[in-house]
Wavefront OBJ file of the C-alpha trace (Angstrom):
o trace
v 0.000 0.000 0.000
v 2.531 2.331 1.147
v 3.924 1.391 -2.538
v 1.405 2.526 -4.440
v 0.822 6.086 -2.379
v 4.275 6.855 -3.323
v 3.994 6.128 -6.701
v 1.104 7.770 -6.915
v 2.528 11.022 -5.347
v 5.317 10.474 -7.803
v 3.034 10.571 -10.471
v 1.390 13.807 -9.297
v 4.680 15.324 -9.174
v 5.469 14.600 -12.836
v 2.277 15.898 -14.393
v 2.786 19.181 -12.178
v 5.867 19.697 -13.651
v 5.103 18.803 -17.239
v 2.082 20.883 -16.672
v 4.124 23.870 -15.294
v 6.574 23.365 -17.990
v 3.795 24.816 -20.514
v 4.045 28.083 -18.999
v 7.587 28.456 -19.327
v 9.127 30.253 -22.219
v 11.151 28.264 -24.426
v 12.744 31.776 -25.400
v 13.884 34.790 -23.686
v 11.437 36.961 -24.491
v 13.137 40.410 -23.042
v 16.038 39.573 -25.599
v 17.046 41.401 -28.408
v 17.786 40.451 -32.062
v 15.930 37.630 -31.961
v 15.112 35.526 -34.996
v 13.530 31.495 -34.212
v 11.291 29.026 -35.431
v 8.319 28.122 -32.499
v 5.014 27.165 -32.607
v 2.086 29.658 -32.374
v 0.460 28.814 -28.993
v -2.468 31.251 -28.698
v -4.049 34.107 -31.050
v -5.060 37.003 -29.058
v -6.163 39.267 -31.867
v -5.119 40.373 -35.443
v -1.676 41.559 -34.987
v -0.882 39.480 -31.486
v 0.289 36.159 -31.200
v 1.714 34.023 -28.585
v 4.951 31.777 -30.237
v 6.723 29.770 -27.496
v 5.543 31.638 -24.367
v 6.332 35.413 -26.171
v 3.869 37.618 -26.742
v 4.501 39.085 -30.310
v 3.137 41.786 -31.934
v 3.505 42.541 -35.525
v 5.410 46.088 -36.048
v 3.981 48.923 -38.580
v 0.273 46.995 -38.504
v -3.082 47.760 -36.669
v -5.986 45.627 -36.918
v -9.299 46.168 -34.943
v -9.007 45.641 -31.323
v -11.921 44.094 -29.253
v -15.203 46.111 -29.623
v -14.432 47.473 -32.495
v -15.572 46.644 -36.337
v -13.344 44.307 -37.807
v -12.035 42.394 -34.806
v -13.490 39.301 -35.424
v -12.823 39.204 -38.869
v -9.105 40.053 -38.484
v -8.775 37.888 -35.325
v -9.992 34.765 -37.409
v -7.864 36.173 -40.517
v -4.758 35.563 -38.507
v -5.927 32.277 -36.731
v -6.692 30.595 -39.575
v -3.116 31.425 -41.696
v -1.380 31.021 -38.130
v -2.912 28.280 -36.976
v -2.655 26.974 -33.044
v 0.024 24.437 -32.915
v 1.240 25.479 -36.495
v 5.291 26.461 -36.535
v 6.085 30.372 -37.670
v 9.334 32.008 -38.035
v 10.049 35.015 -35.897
v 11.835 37.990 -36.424
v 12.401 40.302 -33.930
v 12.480 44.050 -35.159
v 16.107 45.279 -34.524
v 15.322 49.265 -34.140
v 12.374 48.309 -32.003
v 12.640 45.274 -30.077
v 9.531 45.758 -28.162
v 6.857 48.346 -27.650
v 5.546 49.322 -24.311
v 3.734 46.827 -23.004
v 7.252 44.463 -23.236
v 5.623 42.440 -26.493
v 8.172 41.321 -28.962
v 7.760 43.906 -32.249
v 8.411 40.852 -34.580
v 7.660 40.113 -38.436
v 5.829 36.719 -38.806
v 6.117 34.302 -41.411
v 3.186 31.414 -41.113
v 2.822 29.073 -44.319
v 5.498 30.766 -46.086
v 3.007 33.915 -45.825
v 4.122 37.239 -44.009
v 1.458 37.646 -41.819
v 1.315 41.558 -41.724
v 1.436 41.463 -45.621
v -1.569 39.013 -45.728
v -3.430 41.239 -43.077
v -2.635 44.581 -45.268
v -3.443 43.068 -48.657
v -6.772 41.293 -47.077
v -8.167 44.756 -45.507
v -7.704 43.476 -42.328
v -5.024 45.498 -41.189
v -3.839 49.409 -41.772
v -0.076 50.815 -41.897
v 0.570 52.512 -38.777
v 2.560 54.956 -40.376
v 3.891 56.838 -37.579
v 6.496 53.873 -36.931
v 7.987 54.359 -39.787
v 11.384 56.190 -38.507
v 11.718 53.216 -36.028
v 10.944 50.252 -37.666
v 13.784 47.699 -39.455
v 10.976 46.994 -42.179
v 9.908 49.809 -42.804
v 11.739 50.096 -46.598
v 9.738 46.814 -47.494
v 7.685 47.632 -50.682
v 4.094 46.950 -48.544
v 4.689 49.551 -45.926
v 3.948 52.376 -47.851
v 7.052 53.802 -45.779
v 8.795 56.477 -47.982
l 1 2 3 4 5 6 7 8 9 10 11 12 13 14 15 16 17 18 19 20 21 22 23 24 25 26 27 28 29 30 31 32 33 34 35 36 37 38 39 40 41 42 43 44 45 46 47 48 49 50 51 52 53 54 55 56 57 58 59 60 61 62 63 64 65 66 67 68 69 70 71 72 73 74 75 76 77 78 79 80 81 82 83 84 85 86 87 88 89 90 91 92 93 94 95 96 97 98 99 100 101 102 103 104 105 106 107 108 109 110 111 112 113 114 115 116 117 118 119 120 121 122 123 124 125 126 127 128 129 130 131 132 133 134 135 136 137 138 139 140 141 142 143 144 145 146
């Protein structure tokens, strides 16, 4: 008896770490110059996604947030070419790193796709122009950056 109660506290043990383990990011999100492969874990709207316990936003884009007309729309836009479980590429915006609420300003690459591109192009998302001075993509041809 005595046995089984300490395998079974054992077990317990295990799954609280493995389940503890899912909240621990696989990267250091306060880092700089970052550029890896993860896999998306959670969509929280058009232009934020959660890859391998980071929260990354997507620099020189604005979608709708919640409440507003178009959230939905762009919020399922994303989810569906960024699919939950799905591996993206992230890179990390060298002249702004992150913005003030500590997310990682990151381009996006799902399915081969740039995801701010596909937002943009869709009408999901506009050009937040006034990043333009500060953003390492800002000379790419969709920006509208001059």
């Amino acid at each position: 008896m005595g046995a089984l109660i300490g395998f079974a506290i054992a077990g317990g043990i295990i799954i609280l770490i493995i389940a503890a383990s899912a909240f621990i990011p696989r990267v250091d999100c306060s880092d700089t110059f970052l550029y890896y492969e993860g896999k998306v874990e959670f969509i929280f709207d058009g232009d934020t996604i959660q890859v391998e316990g980071c929260k990354i936003r997507l620099p020189l884009v604005d979608t709708p947030e919640k409440g507003e007309p178009g959230y939905e729309e762009a919020t399922n836009f994303t989810a569906s070419l960024c699919q939950k479980g799905s591996t993206v590429l992230v890179d990390q915006d060298n002249l702004q790193p992150h913005d003030k609420y500590h997310r990682i300003l990151a381009k996006v690459i799902c399915s081969d796709k740039d995801l701010s591109v596909e937002l943009v192009k869709s009408g999901h998302a506009k050009i937040s122009k006034q990043y333009c001075d500060t953003s390492e993509f800002a000379d790419e041809s969709w920006t509208g950056c001059e």
